[in-house]
ZAMARGU-4260 file (C-alpha; in steps of 0.2 Angstrom, whole numbers, plus 5000, padded with zeros to 4 digits):
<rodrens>
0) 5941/4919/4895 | 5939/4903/4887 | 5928/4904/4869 | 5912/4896/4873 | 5903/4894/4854
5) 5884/4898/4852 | 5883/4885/4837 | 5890/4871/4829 | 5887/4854/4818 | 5881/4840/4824
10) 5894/4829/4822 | 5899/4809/4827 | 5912/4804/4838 | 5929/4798/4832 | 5932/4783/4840
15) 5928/4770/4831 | 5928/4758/4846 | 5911/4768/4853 | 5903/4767/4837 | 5906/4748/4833
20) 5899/4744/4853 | 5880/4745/4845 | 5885/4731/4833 | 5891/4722/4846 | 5874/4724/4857
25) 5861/4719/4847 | 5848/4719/4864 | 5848/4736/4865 | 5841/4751/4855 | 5854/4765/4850
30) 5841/4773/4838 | 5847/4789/4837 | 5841/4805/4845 | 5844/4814/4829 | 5853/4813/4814
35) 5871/4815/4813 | 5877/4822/4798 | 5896/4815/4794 | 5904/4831/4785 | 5917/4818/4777
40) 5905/4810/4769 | 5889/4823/4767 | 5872/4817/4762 | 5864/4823/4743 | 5853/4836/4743
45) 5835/4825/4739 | 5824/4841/4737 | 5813/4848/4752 | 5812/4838/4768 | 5802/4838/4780
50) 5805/4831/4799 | 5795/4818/4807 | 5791/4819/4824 | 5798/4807/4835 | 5785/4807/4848
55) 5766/4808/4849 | 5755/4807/4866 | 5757/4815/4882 | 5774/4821/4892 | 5777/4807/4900
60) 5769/4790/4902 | 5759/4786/4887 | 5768/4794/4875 | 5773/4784/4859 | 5789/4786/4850
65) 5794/4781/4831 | 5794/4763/4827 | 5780/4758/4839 | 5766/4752/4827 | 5754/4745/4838
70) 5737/4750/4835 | 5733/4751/4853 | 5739/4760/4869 | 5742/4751/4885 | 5740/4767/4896
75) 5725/4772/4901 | 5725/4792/4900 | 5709/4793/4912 | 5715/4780/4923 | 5731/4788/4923
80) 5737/4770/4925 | 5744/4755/4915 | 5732/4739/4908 | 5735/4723/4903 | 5732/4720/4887
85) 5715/4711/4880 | 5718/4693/4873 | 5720/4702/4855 | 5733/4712/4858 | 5741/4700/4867
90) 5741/4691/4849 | 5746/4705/4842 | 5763/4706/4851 | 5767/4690/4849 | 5764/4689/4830
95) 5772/4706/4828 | 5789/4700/4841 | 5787/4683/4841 | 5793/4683/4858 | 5796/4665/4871
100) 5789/4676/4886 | 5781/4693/4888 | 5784/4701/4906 | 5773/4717/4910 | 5784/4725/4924
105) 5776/4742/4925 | 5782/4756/4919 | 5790/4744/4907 | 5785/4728/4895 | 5800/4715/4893
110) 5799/4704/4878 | 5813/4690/4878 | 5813/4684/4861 | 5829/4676/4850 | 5825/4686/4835
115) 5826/4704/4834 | 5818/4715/4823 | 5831/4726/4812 | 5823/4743/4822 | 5820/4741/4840
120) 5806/4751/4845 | 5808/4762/4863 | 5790/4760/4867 | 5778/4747/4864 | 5760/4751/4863
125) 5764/4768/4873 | 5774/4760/4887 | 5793/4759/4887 | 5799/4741/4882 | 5814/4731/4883
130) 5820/4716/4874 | 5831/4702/4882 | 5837/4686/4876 | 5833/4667/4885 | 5845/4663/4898
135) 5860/4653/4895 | 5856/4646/4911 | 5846/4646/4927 | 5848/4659/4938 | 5844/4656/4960
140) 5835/4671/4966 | 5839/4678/4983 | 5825/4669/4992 | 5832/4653/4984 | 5819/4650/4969
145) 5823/4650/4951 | 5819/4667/4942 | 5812/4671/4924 | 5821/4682/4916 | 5809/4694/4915
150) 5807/4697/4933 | 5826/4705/4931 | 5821/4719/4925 | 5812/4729/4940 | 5817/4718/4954
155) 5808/4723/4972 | 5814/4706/4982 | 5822/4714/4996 | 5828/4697/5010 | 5822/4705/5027
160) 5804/4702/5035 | 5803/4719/5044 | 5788/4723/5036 | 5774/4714/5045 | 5756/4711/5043
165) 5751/4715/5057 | 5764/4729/5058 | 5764/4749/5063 | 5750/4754/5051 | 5754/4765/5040
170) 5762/4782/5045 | 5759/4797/5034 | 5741/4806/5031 | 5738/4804/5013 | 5743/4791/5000
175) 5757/4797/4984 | 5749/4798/4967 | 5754/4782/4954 | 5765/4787/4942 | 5766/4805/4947
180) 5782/4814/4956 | 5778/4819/4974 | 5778/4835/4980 | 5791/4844/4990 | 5779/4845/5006
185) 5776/4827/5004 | 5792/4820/5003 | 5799/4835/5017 | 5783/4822/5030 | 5790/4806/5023
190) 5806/4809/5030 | 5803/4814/5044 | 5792/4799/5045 | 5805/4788/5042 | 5820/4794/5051
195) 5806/4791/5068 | 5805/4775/5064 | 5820/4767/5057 | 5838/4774/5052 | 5837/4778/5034
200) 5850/4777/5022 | 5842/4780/5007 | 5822/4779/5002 | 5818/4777/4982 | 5798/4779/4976
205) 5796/4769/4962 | 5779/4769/4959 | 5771/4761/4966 | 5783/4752/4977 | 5797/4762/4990
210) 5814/4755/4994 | 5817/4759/5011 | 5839/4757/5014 | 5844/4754/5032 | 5861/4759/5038
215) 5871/4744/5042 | 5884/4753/5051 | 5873/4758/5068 | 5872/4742/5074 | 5852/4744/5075
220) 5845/4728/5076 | 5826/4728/5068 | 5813/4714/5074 | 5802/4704/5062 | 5785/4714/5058
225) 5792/4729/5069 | 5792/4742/5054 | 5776/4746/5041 | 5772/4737/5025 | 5763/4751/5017
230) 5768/4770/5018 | 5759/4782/5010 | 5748/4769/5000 | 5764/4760/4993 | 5771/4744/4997
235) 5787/4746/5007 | 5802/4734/5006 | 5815/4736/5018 | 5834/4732/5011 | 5847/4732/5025
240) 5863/4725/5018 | 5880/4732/5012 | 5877/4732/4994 | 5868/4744/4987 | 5851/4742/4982
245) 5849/4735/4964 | 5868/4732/4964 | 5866/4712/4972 | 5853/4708/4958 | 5862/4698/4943
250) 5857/4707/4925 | 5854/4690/4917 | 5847/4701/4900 | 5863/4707/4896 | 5872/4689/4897
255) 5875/4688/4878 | 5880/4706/4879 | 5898/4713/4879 | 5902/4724/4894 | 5914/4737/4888
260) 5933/4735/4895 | 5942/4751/4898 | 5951/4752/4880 | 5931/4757/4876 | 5933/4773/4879
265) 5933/4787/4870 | 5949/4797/4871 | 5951/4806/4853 | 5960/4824/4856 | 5945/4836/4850
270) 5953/4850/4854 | 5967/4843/4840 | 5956/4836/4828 | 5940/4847/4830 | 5948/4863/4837
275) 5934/4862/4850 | 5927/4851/4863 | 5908/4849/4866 | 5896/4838/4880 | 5901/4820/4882
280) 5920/4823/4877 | 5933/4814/4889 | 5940/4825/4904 | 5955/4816/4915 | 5962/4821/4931
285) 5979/4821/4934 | 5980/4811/4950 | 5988/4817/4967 | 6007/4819/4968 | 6018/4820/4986
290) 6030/4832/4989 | 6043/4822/4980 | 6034/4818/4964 | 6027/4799/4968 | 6011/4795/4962
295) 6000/4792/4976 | 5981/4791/4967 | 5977/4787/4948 | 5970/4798/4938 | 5952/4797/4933
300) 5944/4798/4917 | 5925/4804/4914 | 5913/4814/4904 | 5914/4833/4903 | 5896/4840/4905
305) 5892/4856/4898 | 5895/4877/4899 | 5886/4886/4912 | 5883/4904/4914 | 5878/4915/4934
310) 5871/4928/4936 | 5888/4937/4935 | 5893/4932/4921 | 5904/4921/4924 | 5907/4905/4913
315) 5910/4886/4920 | 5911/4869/4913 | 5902/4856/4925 | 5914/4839/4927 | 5910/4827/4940
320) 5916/4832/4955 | 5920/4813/4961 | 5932/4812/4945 | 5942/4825/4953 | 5943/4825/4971
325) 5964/4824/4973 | 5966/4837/4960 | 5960/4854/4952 | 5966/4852/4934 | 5956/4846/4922
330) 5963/4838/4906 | 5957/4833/4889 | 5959/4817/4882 | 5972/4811/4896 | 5984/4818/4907
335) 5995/4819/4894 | 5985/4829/4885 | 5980/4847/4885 | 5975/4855/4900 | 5960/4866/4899
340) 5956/4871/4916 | 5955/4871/4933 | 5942/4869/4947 | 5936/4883/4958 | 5921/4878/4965
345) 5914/4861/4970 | 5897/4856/4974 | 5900/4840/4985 | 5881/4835/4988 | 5877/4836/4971
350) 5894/4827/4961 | 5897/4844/4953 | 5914/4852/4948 | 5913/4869/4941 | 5930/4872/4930
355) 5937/4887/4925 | 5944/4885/4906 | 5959/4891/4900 | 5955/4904/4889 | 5962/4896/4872
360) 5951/4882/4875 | 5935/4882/4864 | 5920/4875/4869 | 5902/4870/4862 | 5885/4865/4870
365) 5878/4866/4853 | 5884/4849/4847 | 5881/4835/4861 | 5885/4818/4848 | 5867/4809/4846
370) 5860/4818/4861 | 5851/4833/4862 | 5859/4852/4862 | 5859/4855/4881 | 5850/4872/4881
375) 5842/4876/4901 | 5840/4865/4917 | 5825/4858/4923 | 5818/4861/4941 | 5814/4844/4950
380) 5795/4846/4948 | 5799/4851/4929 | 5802/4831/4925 | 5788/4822/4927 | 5789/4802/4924
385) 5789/4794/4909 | 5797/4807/4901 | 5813/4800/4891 | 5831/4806/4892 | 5846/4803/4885
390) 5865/4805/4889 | 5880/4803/4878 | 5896/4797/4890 | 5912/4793/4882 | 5911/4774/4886
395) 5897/4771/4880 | 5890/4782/4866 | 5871/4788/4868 | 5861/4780/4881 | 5841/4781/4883
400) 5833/4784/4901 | 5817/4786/4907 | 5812/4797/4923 | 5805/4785/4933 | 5804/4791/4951
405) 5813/4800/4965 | 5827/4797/4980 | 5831/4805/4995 | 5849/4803/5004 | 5850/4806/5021
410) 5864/4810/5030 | 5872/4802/5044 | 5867/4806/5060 | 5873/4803/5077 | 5863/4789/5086
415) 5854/4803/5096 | 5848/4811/5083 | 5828/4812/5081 | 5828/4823/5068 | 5835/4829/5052
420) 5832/4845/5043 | 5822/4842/5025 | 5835/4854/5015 | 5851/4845/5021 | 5842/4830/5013
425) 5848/4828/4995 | 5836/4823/4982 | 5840/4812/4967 | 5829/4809/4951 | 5828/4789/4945
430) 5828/4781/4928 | 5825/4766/4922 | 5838/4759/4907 | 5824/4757/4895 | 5833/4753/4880
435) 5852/4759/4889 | 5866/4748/4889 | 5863/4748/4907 | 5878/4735/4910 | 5891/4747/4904
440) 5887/4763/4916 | 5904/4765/4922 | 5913/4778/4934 | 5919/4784/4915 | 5901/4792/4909
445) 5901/4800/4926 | 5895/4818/4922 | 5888/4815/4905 | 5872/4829/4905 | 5854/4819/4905
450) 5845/4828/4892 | 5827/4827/4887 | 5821/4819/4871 | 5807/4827/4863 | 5801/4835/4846
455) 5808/4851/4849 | 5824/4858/4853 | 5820/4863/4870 | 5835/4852/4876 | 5830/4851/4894
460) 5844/4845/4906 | 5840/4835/4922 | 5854/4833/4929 | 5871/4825/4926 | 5875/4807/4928
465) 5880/4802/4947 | 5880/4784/4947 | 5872/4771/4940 | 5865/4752/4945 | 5861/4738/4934
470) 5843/4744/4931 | 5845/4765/4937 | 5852/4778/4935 | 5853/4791/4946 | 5856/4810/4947
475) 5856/4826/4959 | 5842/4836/4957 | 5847/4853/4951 | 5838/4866/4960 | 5849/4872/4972
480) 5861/4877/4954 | 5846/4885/4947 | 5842/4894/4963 | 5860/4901/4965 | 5858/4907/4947
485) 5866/4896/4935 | 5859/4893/4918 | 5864/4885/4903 | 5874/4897/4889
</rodrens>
């Protein structure tokens, strides 16, 4: 069997094309996870050191990482809720930032501003912040005004008026918590809920607002007012287009930026340089080939996930399984390069390839770039929001995330389906890009583990990266794999 490794040092990626992107991008924050140490070019030893934690406050909103100075919090613990700040600490941000226009788009604070500081912090008086530069130009909205900027960041305008006034009042029997992740039981009544009274595609909580998809391909036709403004205490808003929600908003705060093309990749040979491969590493498929040897897909390039173990013993690495869907061999860099497995099982609902190495193929969970070790996988009601994350995907380097809310995917029905059983539902956890280079989530980082950042090594995985919008990111729960008894070696 393949050599799966118990430890190794941390170490940075080779390609120098990853590593120059932050330089390229100074709008958003790359402030390491941890410290790499570069074993070409070791640090001296300075005599006893002792580590700093990086995070204070709760798990979850509220809590304050490294770099955020402000001498006053913006969550209100009792509360369990945001505040606006007093007109002093409104001062205070501006003299500290020195930003045009401040935007407080909870969970997060946007500040666009023209100068930078040298360190950008993640939070911001204990609240997640992002910093944006002034438009090059003005942008129309979707209901035909001119937007600030700062509206970009959390956009809810959805252009239908299904949801009434004086509509259907409001369906379930109790109201969702803010900023808290719903139970199983609850979100089990608000789909039934929904598929009774419209055709569901997708439905996001995102406290404390819902985004209710509507299939465009059953030719239902919804009236004006017909359908509830408020479910479950939040605002509903009612998107019924082809595009995906969050996919038709322009991301004006990255206009300065530089999108990554797809020679910003990271394709170094590990396995020839390193000896191993580790989280985060390139994996390629090799495309599907007819009978007579003509190509008749590409191959596909994403991230390799990381090593688990059953119950039985059994060993697997986790690829995206939407990376490899004409072909079982797995390849590293390229598919010129080394194969190192092959797919036996595949876990279609949840984007999940299990691949078998070959067993001359050396593997490590113990180095993950900038991230965090991946060391065990977290149970949906084991995230709660607020808490950070953060991914490290070959195109992109590490990426910050925040747990920010929940989606369920329905699956098609025929029209005279009522009802649809709650476990063939498949339930998604939602992240913000606080401080991600959210413009750059390619089908390439596909895969790449989404681990928790914390002051311990606990290395928390929530899931592995599905797809991505301008403004979230989103991943299959992973209960079902815990439940059938997989866990991280």
């Amino acid at each position: 069997m393949a050599t799966v490794l118990g430890s190794s040092p941390n170490r940075p990626r080779l390609s120098p094309s990853i590593r120059a992107l932050r330089h390229q991008i100074p709008y958003e924050n790359y402030s390491p996870s941890k410290i790499v140490v570069s074993h070409a070019h070791p640090e001296p030893e300075s005599g006893p050191y002792e580590r700093q934690p990086n995070w204070s406050g709760p798990r979850g909103y509220g809590c304050r990482r490294r770099l955020d100075d402000a001498p006053f919090s913006l969550w209100d613990e009792a509360l369990h809720d945001f505040r606006h700040p007093s007109h002093w600490e409104t001062d205070w941000i501006r003299t500290r930032y020195s930003p045009t226009k401040i935007g407080f788009q909870w969970p997060t604070i946007v500040l666009e501003t023209e100068t930078l500081p040298t360190e950008l912090p993640l939070t911001l008086a204990c609240v997640a912040v992002k910093f944006v530069p002034p438009p090059l130009e003005e942008v129309i909205g979707i209901t035909g005004r001119i937007l600030p900027i700062i509206e970009d960041v959390r956009p809810f305008s959805v252009p239908t008026d299904y949801a009434g006034m004086r509509g259907p009042p409001d369906p379930l029997p109790f109201s969702f918590r803010k900023w808290t992740q719903p139970t199983d039981e609850q979100l089990e009544v608000l789909a039934i809920e929904l598929v009774r009274i419209c055709n569901p595609f997708r439905v996001h909580i995102l406290d404390p607002n819902l985004i209710v998809e509507l299939c465009t391909d059953d030719q239902k036709v919804y009236q004006p007012g017909s359908l509830p403004r408020s479910i479950g205490g939040f605002a509903v808003h009612y998107h019924h287009g082809t595009d995906p929600f969050g996919d038709e908003f322009s991301v004006r705060s990255q206009q300065r930026l530089v999108a990554p093309t797809t020679s910003i990749q990271d394709k170094s040979d590990y396995l020839r340089t390193r000896q191993e491969l580790c989280p985060g590493v390139c994996v390629s498929s090799s495309g599907a080939v007819t009978d007579v040897g003509q190509d008749t897909t590409p191959s596909m390039s994403t991230t390799a996930g990381i090593v688990l173990r059953n119950n039985g013993g059994d060993q697997r690495l986790t690829v995206s399984n939407h990376g490899f869907l004409h072909s079982d061999n797995v390849y590293h860099p390229t598919p010129q390069g080394t194969h190192i497995g092959e797919i036996d099982e595949r876990w279609q609902a949840l984007d999940i390839a299990l691949v078998k190495l070959n067993p001359s193929v050396r593997f490590t969970n113990a180095n993950y770039f900038e991230s965090k070790v991946p060391r065990r996988l977290l149970y949906r009601s084991q995230v709660p929001c607020g808490v950070f994350f953060t991914l490290d995907g070959m195109s992109s380097g590490m990426l910050w995330l925040q747990s920010q809310g929940i989606t369920i995917m329905f699956p098609r029905r025929p029209p005279n389906m009522t009802e649809i059983p709650f476990h063939k539902m498949v339930l998604y956890q939602q992240f913000g890009g606080n401080g991600g280079v959210t413009t750059i989530m390619r089908e390439s980082i596909r895969g790449a583990a989404i681990v928790e950042d914390d002051n311990t090594d606990d290395g928390g995985v929530a899931g592995f990266l599905r797809e991505a919008s301008p403004n979230y990111a989103f991943s299959p729960c992973l209960d079902e794999l815990i439940d059938r008894g997989w866990m991280v070696v």
